[in-house]
Backbone as JSON Lines, residues from 0, in Angstrom:
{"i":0,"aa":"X","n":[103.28,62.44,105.7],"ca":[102.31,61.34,105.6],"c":[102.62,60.3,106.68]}
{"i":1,"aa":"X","n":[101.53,59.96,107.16],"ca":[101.47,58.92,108.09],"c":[101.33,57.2,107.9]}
{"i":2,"aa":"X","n":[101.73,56.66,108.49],"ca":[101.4,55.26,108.03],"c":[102.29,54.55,108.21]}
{"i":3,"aa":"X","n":[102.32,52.64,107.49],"ca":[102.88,51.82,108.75],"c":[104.8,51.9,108.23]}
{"i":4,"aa":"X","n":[105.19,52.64,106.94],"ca":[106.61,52.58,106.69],"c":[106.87,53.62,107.04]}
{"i":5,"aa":"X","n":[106.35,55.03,107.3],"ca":[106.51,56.05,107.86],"c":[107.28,55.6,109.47]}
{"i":6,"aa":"X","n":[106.11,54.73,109.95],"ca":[106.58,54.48,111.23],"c":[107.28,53.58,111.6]}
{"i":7,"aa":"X","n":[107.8,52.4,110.09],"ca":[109.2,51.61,110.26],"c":[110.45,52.49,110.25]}
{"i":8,"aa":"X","n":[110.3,53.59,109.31],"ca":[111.72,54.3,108.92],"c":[112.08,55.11,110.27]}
{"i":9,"aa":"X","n":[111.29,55.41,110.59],"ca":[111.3,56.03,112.33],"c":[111.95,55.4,113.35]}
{"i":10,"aa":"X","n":[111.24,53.87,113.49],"ca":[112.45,52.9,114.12],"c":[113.5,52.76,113.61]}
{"i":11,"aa":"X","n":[113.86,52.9,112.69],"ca":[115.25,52.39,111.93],"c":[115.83,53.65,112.63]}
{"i":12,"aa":"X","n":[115.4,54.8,112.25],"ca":[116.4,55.83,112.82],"c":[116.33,55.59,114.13]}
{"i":13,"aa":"X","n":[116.33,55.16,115.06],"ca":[116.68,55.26,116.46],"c":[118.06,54.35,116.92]}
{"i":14,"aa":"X","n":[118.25,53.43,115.49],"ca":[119.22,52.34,115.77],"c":[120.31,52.78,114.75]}
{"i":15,"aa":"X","n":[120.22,53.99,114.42],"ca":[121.22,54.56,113.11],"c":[121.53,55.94,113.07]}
{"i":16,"aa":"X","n":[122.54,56.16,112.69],"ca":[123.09,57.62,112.88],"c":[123.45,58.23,114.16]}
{"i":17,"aa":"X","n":[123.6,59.64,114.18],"ca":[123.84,60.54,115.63],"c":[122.69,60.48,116.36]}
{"i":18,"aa":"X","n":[122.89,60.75,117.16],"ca":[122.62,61.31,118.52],"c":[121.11,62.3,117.75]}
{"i":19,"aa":"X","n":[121.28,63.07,117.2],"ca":[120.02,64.05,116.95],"c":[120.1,63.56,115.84]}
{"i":20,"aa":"X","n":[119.85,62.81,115.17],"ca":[118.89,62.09,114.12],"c":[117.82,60.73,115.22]}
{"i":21,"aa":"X","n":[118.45,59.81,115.95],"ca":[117.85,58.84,117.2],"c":[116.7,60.19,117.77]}
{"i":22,"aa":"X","n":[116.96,61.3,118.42],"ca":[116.24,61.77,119.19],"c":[115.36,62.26,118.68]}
{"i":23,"aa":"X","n":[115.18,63.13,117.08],"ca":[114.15,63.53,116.51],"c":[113.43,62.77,116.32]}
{"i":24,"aa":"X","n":[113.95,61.74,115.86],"ca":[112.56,60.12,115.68],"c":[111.99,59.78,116.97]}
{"i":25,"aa":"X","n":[112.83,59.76,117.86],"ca":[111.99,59.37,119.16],"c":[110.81,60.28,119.85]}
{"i":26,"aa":"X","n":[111.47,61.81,119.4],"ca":[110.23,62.59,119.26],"c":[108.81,62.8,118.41]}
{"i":27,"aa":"X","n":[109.46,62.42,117.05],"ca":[108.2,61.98,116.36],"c":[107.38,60.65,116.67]}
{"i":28,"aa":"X","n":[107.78,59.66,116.87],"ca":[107.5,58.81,117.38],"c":[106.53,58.79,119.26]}
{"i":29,"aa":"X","n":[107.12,59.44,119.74],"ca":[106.14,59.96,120.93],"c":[104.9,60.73,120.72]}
{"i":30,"aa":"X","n":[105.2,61.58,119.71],"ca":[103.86,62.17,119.21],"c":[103.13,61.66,118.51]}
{"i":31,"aa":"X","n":[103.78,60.42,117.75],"ca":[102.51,59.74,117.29],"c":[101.69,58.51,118.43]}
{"i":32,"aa":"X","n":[102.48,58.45,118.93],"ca":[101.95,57.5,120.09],"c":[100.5,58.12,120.95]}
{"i":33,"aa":"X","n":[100.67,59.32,120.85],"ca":[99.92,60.54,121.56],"c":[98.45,60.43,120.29]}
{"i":34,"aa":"X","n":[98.6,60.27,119.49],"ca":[97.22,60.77,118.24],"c":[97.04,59.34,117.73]}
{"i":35,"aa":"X","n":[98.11,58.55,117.59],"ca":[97.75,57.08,117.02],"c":[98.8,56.08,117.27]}
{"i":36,"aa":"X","n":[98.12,55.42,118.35],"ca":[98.9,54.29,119.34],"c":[98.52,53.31,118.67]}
{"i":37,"aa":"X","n":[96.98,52.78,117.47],"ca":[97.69,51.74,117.08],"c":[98.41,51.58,115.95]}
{"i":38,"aa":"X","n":[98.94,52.91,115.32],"ca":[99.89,52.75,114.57],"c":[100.77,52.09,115.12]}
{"i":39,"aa":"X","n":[101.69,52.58,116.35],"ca":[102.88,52.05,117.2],"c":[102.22,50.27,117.48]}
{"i":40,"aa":"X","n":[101.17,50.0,117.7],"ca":[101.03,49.14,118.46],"c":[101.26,47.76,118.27]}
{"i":41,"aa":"X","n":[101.82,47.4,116.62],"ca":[102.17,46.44,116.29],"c":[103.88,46.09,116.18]}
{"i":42,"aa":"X","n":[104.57,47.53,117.23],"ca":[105.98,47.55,117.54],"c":[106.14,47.04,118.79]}
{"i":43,"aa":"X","n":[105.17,46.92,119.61],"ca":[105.39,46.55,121.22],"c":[106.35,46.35,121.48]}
{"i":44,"aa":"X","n":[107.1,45.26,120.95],"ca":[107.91,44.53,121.27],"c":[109.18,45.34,121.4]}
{"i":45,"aa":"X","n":[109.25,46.04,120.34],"ca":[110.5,47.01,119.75],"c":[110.68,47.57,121.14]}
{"i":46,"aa":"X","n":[109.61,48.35,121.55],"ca":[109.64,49.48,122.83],"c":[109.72,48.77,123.48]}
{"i":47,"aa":"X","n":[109.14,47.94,124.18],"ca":[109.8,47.37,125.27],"c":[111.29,46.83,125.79]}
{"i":48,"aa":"X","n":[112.1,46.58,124.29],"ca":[113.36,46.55,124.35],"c":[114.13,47.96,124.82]}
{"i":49,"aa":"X","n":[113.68,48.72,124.1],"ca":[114.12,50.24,124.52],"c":[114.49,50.65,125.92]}
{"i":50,"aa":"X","n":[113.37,50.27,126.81],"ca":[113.7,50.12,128.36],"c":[114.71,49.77,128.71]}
{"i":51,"aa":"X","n":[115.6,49.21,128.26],"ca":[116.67,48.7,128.52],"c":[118.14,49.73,127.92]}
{"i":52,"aa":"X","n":[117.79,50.03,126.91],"ca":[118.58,50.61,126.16],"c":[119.98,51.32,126.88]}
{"i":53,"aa":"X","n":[120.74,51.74,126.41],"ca":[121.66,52.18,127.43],"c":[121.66,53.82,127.24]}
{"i":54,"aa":"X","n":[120.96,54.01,126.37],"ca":[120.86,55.83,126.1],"c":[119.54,56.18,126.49]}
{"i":55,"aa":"X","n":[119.97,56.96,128.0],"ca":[118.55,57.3,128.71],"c":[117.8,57.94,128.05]}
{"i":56,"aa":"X","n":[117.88,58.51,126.91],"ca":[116.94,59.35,126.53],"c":[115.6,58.7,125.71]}
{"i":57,"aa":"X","n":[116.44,57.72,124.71],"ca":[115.71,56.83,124.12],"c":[114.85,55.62,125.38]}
{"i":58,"aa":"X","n":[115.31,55.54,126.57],"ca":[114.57,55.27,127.66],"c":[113.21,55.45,127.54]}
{"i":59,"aa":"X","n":[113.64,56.79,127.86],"ca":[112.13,58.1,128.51],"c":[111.12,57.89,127.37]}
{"i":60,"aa":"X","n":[111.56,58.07,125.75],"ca":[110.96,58.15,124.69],"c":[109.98,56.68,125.37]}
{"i":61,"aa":"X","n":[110.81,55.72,125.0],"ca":[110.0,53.99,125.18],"c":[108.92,54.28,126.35]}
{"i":62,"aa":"X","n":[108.95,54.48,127.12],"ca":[108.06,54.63,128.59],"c":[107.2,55.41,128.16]}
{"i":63,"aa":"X","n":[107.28,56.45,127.65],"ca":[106.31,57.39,127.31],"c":[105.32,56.97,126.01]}
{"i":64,"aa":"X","n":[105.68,55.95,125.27],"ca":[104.93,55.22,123.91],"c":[104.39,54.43,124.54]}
{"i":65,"aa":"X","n":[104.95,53.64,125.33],"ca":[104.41,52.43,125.95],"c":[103.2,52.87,126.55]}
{"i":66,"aa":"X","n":[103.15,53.99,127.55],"ca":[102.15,54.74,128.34],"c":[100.91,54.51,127.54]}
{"i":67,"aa":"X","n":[101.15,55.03,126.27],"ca":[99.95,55.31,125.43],"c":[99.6,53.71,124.6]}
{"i":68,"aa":"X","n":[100.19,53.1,124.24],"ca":[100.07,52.41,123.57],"c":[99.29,51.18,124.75]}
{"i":69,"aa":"X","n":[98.89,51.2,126.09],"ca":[98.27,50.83,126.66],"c":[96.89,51.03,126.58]}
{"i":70,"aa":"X","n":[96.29,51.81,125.66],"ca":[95.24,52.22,124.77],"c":[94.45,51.53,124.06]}
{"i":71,"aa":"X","n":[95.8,51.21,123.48],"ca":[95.82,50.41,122.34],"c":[96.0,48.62,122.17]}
{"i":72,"aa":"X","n":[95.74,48.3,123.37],"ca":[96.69,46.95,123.75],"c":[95.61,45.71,123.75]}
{"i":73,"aa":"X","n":[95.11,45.58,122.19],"ca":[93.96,44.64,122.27],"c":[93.9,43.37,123.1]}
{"i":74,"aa":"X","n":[95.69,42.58,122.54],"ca":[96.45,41.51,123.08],"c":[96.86,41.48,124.33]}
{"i":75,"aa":"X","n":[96.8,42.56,125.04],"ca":[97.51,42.43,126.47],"c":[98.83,42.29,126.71]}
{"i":76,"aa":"X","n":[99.29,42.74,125.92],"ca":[100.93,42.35,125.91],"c":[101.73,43.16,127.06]}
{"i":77,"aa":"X","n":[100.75,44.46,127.55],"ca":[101.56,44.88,128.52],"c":[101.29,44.49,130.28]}
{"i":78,"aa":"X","n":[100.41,43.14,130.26],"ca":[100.21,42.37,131.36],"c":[101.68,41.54,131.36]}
{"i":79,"aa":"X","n":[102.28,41.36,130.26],"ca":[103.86,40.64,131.15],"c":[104.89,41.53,131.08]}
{"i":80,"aa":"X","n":[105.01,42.56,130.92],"ca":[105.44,43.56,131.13],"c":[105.52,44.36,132.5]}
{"i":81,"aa":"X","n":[104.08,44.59,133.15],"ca":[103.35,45.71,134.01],"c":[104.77,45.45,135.04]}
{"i":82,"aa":"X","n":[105.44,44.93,135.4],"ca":[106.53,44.79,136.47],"c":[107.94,45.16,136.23]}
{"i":83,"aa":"X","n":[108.49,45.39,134.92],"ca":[109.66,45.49,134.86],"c":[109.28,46.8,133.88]}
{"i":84,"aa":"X","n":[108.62,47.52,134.07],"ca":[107.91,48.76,133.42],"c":[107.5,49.46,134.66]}
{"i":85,"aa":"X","n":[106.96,49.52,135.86],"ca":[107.19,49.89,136.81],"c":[108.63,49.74,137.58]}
{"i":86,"aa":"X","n":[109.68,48.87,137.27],"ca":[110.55,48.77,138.23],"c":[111.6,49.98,138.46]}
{"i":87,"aa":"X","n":[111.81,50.73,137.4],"ca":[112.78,51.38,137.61],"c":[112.27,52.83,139.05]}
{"i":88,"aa":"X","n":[110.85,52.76,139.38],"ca":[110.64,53.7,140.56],"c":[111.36,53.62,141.67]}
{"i":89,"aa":"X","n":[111.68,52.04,142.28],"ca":[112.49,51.8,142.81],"c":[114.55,52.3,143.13]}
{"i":90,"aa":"X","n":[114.45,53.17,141.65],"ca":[115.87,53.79,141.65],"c":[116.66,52.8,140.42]}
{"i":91,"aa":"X","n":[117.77,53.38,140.29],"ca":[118.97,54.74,140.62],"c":[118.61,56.05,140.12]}
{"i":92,"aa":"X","n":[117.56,55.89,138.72],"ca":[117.61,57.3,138.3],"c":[116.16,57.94,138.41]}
{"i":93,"aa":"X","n":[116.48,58.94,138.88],"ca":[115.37,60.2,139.64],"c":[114.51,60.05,138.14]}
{"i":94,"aa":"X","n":[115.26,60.7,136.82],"ca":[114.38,60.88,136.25],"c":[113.34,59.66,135.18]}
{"i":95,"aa":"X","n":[114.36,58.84,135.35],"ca":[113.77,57.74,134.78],"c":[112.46,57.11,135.78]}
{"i":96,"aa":"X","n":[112.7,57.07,136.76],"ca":[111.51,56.96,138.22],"c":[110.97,57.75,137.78]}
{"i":97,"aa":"X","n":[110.64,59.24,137.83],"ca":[109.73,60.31,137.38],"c":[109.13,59.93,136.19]}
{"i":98,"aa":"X","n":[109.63,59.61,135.03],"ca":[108.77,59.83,133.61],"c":[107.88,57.75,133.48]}
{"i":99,"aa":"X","n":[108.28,57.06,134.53],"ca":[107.49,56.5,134.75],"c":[106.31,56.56,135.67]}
{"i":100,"aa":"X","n":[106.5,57.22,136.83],"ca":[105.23,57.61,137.82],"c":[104.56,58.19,137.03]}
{"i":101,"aa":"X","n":[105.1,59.01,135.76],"ca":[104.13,60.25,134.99],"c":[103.35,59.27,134.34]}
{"i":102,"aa":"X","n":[103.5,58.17,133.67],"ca":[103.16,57.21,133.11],"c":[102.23,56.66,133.5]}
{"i":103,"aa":"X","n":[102.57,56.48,135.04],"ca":[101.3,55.42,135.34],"c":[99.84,56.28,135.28]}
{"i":104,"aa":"X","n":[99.59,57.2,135.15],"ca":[98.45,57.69,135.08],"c":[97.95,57.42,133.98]}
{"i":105,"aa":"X","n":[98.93,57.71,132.73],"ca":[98.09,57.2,131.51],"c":[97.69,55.87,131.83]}
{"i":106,"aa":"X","n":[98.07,54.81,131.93],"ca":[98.35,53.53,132.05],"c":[96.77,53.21,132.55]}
{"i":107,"aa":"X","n":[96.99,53.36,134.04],"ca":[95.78,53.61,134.99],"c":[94.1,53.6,134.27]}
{"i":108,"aa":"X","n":[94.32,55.19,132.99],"ca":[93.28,55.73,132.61],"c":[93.11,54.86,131.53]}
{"i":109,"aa":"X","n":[93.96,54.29,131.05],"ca":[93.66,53.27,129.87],"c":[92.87,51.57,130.16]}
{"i":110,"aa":"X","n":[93.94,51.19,131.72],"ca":[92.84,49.96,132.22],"c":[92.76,50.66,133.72]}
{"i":111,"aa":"X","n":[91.42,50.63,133.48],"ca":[91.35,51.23,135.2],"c":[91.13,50.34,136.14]}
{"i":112,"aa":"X","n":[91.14,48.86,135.94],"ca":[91.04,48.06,136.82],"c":[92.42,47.44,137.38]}
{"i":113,"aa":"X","n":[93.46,48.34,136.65],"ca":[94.45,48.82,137.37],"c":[95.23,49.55,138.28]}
{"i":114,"aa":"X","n":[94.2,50.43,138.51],"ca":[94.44,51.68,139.21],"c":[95.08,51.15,140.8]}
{"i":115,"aa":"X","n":[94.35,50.04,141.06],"ca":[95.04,49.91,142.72],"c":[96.55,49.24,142.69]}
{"i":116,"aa":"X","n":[96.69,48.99,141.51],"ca":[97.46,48.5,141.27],"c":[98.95,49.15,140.9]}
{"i":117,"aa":"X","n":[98.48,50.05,139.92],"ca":[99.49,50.85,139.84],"c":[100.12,51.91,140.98]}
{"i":118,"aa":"X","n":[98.71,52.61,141.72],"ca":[99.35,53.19,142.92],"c":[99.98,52.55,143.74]}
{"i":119,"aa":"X","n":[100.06,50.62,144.06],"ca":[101.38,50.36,144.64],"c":[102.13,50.5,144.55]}
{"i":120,"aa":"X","n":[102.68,50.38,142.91],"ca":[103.91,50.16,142.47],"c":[104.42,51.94,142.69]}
{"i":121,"aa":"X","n":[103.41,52.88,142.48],"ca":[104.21,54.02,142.97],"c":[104.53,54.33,143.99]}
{"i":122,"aa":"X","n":[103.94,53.77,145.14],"ca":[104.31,54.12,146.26],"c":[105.55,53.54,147.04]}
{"i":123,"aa":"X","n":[106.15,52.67,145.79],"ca":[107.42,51.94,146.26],"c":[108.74,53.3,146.33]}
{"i":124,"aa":"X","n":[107.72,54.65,146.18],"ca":[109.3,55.41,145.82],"c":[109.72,56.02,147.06]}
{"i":125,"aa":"X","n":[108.83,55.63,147.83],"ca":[109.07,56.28,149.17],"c":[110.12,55.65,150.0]}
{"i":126,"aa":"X","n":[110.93,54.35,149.21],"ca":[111.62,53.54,149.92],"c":[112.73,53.5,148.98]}
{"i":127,"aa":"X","n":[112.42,54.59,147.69],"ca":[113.39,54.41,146.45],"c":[114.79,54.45,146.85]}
{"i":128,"aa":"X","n":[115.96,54.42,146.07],"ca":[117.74,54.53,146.14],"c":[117.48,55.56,145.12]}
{"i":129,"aa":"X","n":[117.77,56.82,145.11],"ca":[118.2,57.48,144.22],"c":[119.73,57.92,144.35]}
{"i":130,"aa":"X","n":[120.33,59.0,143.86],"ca":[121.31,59.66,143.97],"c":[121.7,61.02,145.69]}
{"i":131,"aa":"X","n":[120.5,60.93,146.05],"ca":[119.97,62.03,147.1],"c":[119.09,61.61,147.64]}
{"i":132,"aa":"X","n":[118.66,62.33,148.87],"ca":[117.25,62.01,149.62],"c":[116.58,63.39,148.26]}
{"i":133,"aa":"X","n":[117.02,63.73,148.34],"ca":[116.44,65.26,147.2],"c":[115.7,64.44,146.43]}
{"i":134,"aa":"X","n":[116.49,64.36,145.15],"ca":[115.84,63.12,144.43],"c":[114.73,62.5,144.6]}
{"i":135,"aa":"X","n":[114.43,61.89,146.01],"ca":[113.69,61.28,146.21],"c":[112.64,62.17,146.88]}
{"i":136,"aa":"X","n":[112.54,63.46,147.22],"ca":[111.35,64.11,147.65],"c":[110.85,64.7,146.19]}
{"i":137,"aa":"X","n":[111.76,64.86,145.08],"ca":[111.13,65.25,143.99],"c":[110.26,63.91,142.98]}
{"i":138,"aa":"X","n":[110.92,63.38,143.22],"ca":[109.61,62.11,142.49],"c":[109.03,61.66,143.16]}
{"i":139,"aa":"X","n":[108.6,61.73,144.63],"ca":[107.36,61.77,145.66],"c":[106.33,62.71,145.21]}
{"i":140,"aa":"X","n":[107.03,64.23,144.86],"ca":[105.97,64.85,144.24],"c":[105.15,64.45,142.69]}
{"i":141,"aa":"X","n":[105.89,64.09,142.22],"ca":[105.52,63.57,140.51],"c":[104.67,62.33,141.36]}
{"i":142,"aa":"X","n":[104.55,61.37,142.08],"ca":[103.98,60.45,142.73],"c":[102.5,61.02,142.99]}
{"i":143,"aa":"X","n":[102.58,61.99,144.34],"ca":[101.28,62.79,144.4],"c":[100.55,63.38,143.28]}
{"i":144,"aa":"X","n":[100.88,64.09,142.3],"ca":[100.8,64.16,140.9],"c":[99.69,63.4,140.32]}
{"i":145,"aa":"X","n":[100.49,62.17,140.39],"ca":[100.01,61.21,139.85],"c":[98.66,60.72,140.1]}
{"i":146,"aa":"X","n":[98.76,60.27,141.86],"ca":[97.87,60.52,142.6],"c":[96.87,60.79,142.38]}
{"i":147,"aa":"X","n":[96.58,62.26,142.13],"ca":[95.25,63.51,142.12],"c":[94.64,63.08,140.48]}
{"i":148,"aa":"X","n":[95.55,62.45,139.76],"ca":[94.71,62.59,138.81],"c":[94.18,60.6,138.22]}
{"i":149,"aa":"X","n":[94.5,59.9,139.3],"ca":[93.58,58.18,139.15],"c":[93.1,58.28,140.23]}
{"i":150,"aa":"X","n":[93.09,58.95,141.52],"ca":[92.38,58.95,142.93],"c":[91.37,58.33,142.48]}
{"i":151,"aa":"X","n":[90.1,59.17,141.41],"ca":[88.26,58.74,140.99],"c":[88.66,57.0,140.97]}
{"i":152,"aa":"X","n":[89.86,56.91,140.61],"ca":[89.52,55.54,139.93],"c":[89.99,54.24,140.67]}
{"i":153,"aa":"X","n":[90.6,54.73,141.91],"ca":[90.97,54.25,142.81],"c":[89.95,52.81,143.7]}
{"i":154,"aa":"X","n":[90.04,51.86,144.1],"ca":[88.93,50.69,144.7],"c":[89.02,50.88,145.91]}
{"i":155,"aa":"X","n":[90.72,50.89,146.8],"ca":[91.3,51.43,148.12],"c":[91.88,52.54,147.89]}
{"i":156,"aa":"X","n":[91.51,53.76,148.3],"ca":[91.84,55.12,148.71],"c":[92.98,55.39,149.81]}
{"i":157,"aa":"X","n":[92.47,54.85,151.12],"ca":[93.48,55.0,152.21],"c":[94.5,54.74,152.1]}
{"i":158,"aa":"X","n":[95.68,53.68,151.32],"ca":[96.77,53.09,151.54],"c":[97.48,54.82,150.31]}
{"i":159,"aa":"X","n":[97.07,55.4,149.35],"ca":[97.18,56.68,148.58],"c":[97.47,57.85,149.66]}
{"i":160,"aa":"X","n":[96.22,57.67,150.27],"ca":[96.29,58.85,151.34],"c":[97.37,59.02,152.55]}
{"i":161,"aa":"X","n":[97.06,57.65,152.95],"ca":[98.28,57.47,154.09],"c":[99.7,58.19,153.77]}
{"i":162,"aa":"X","n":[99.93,57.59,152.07],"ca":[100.95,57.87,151.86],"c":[101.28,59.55,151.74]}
{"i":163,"aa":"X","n":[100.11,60.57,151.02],"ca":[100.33,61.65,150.9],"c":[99.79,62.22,152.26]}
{"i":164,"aa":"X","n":[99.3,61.7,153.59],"ca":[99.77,62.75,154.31],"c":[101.04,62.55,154.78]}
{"i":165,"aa":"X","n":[101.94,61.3,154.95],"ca":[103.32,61.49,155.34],"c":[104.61,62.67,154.72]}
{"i":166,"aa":"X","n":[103.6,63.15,153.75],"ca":[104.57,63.96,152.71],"c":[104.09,65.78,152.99]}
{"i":167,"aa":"X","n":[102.88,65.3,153.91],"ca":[102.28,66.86,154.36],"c":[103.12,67.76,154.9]}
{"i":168,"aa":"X","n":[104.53,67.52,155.93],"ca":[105.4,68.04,155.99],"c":[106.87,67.85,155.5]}
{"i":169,"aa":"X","n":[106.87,67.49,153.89],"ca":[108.29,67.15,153.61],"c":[108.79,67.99,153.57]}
{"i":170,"aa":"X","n":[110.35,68.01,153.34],"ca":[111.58,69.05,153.54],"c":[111.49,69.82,152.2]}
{"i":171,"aa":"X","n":[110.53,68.94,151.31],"ca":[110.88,70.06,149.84],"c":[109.83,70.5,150.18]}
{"i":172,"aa":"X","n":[108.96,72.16,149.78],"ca":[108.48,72.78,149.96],"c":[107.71,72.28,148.59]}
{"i":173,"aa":"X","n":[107.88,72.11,147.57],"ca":[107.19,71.99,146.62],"c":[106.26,70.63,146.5]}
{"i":174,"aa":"X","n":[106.86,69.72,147.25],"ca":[106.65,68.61,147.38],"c":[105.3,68.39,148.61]}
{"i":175,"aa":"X","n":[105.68,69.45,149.78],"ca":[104.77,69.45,150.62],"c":[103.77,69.94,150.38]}
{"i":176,"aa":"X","n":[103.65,71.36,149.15],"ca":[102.54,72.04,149.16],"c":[101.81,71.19,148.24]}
{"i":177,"aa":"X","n":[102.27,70.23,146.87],"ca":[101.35,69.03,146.63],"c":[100.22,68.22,147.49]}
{"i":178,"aa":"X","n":[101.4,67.96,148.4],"ca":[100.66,67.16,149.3],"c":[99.52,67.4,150.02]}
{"i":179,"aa":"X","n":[99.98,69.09,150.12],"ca":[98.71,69.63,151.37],"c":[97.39,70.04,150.36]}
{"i":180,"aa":"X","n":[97.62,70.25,148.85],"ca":[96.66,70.77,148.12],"c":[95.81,69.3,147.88]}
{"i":181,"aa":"X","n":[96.38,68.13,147.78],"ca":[95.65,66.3,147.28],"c":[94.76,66.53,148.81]}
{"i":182,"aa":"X","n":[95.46,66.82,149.57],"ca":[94.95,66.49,150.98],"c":[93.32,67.47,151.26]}
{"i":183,"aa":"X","n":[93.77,68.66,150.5],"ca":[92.37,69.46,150.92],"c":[91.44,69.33,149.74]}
{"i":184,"aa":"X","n":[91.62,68.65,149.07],"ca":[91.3,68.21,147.46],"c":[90.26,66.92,147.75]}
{"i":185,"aa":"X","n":[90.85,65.94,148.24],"ca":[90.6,64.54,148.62],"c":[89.83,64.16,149.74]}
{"i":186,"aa":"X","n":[91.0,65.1,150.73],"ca":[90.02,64.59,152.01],"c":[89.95,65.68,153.2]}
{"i":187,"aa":"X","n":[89.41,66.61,152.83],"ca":[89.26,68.0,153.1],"c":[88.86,68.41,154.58]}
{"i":188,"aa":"X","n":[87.82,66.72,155.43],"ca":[87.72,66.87,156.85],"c":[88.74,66.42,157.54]}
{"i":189,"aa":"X","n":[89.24,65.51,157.41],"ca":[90.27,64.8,157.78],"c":[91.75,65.88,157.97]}
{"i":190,"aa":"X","n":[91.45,66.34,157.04],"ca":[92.86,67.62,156.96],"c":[92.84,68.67,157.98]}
{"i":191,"aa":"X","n":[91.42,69.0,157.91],"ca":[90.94,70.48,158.44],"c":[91.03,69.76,160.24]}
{"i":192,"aa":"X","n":[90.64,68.42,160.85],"ca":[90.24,67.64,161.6],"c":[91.93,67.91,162.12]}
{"i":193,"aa":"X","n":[92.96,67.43,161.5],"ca":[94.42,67.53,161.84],"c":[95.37,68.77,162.35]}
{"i":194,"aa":"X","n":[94.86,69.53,161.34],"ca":[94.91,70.96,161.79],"c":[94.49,71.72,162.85]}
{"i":195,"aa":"X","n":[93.65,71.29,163.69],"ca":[92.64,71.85,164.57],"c":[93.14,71.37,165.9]}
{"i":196,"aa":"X","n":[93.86,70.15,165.56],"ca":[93.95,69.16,166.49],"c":[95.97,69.56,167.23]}
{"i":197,"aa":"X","n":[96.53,70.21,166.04],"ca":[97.77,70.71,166.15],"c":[98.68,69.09,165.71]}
{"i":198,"aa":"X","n":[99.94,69.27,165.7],"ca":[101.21,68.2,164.88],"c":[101.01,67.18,166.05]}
């Protein structure tokens, strides 16, 4: 059964017990965020502390509720937020950068008069500190990703694009063939125009 002590006792477990009692709740808890964000939505506050947390996992969980619960956000509460909820793209951790770029799409699709907005803040990863340059060509791709799916919703296009053709020949192969598929996806003369023209 669902409902609002269902989804207090849920928080309680994230601040009690092991390790896999915290993580099953954070999993239930993500899935409800997914079918009913404003159940979560009178926790805001809770999750946003989470970001901080020192157990990355319960991290990822918070970012990923939050995502959705931008849905749900009658109050706006995640307008003083939107900056230190994007910050971690900037680095140290690859995956914590990743499961927020994944984010911003929900985010995006929830206020879309965000969209130019949010693709700044992703494009800060191109300048990210991770652990590796590696690292950092793999959440370039989760970036492009991201990309292909708020492009429609986009106001400025070019400063997106610019960025994914610099990635048309990156060193990760997986990363480049993203790039080259947004590129023939998006802007299909321009590509074909480059090609023709040789490097």
């Amino acid at each position: 059964m669902t409902g609002p002590d269902r989804v207090k006792d849920l928080l309680d477990r994230l601040h009690s017990g092991g390790a896999g009692r915290k993580h099953g709740a954070g999993r239930k808890l993500r899935r409800l965020a997914e079918i009913r964000p404003d159940l979560l939505a009178p926790h805001f506050d809770a999750f946003v502390r989470l970001l901080d947390d020192s157990n990355k996992l319960l991290q990822w969980e918070a970012i990923f509720v939050l995502s959705h619960l931008a849905r749900a956000d009658a109050d706006r509460r995640f307008d003083a937020v939107f900056d230190r909820f994007f910050a971690p793209i900037r680095g140290p951790v690859m995956i914590t950068a990743a499961n927020v770029i994944v984010a911003g799409a929900r985010i995006a699709s929830a206020r879309p008069s965000w969209a130019d907005r949010v693709a700044r803040e992703i494009r800060t990863v191109a300048a990210a500190r991770f652990q590796t340059a590696e690292c950092r060509r793999i959440a370039i791709g989760h970036a492009i990703q991201t990309f292909d799916e708020i492009y429609p919703l986009l106001r400025d296009k070019e400063p997106v694009l610019r960025f994914v053709r610099r990635q048309a020949k990156c060193a990760r192969p997986a990363t480049r063939a993203k790039a080259q598929r947004f590129l023939k996806r998006h802007a299909p003369v321009k590509a074909c125009r480059r090609i023709a023209r040789g490097p």
